[in-house]
N, C-alpha and C positions, 0 to 999 in steps of 0.2 A: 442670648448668646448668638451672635452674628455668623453667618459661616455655619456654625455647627452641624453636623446630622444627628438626626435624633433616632434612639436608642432603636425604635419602629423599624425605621429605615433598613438599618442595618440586619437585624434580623430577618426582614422581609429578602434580603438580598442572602442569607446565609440559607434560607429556606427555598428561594430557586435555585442555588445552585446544587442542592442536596435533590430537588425535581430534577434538574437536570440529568445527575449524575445514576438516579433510578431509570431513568429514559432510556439511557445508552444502556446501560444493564438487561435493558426486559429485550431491546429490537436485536443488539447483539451485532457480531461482526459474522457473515457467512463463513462460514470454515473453507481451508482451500481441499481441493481434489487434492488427495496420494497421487493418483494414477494419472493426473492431467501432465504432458511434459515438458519441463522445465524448457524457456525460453532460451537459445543456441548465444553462443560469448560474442562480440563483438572481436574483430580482428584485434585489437588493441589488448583485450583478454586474454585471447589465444597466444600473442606475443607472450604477456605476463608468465602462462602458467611455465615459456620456457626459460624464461629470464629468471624468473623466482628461484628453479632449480639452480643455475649455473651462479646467481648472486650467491645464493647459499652455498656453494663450493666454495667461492672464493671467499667468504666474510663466516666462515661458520661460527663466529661470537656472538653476530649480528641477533639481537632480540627485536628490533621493533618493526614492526609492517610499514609504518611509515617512511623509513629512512630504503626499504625495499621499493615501496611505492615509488618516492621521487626520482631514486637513479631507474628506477623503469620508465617512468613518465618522460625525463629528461633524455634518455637514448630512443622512444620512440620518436620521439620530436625529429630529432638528428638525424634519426635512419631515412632514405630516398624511397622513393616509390619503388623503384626495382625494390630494394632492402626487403620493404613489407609483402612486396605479393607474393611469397608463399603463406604468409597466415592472413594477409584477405580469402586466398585459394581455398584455406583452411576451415574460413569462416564461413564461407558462401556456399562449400560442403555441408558443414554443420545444419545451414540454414534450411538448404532444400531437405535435409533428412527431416529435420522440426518439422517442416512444412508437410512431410508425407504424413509424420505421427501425430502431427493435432490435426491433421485432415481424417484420419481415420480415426481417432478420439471423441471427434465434431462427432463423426459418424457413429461412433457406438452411442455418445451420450445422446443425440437424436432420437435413436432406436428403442433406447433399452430404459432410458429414464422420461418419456414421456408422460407417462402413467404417475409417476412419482413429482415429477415439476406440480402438477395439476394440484395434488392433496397437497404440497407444500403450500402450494397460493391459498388453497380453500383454509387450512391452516390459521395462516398471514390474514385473513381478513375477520373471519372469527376472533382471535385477539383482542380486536378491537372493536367497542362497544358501541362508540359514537362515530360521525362519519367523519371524513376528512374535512368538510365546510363546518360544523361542530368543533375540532379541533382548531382550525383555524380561528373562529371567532374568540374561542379563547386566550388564545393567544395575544391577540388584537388587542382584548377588555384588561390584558396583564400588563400590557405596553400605556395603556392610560394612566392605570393607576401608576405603574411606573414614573411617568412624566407628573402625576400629582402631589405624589410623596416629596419628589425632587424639589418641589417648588417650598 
């Protein structure tokens, strides 16, 4: 049979991607900080949240975000630069506050999680058994066979 893939093949390929799918599982996604503070709106945002209210006065039928989205997108367009500087003024408020609160945030997680960063890594490396050039090679010897199967 010309063409064909053989039955090998296939299962060879249903059995990395179930490696795969274990991989992601064990290393995991960092969890975010509670207490870290949320990144300030963009002037464009700030607009929104007062357009949102006032579309909603006039449209209170209105169910979808999207058809809010566009007539806000399309009046930001329109509006002139005077228009928008009070929620650039808005923004660039917002900004410097962020900027005091992750600067003192920086500073507590410095401080106070030192100690704790340190046992996470020792952690993270216990984990794993072999080394990263170990790792690597196998990967490598997975990519031949790969290419041999194929053929």
């Amino acid at each position: 049979m010309r063409g064909g893939k053989s039955k090998s093949a296939a299962s060879n390929r249903k059995r990395k991607a179930a490696d795969k799918e274990d991989t992601k599982a064990k290393r995991g996604k960092a969890g975010k900080d509670a207490n870290k503070p949320k990144r300030p709106p963009s002037a464009f945002f700030v607009f929104m949240e007062e357009f949102r209210k006032d579309f909603q006065e006039k449209h209170p039928d209105n169910k979808k975000v999207s058809v809010v989205s566009k007539a806000g997108g399309d009046k930001w367009k329109s509006m002139s630069a005077a228009d928008k500087a009070p929620f650039v003024a808005e923004a660039a408020k917002r900004k410097a506050e962020y900027e005091n609160n992750i600067a003192s945030y920086n500073k507590k997680q410095s401080e106070g999680s030192g100690e704790n960063a340190s046992a996470e890594d020792e952690e993270e490396e216990e984990g794993s058994e072999k080394s990263k050039s170990e790792v690597d090679d196998d990967e490598d010897g997975n990519e031949e066979e790969e290419e041999e199967d194929d053929e």
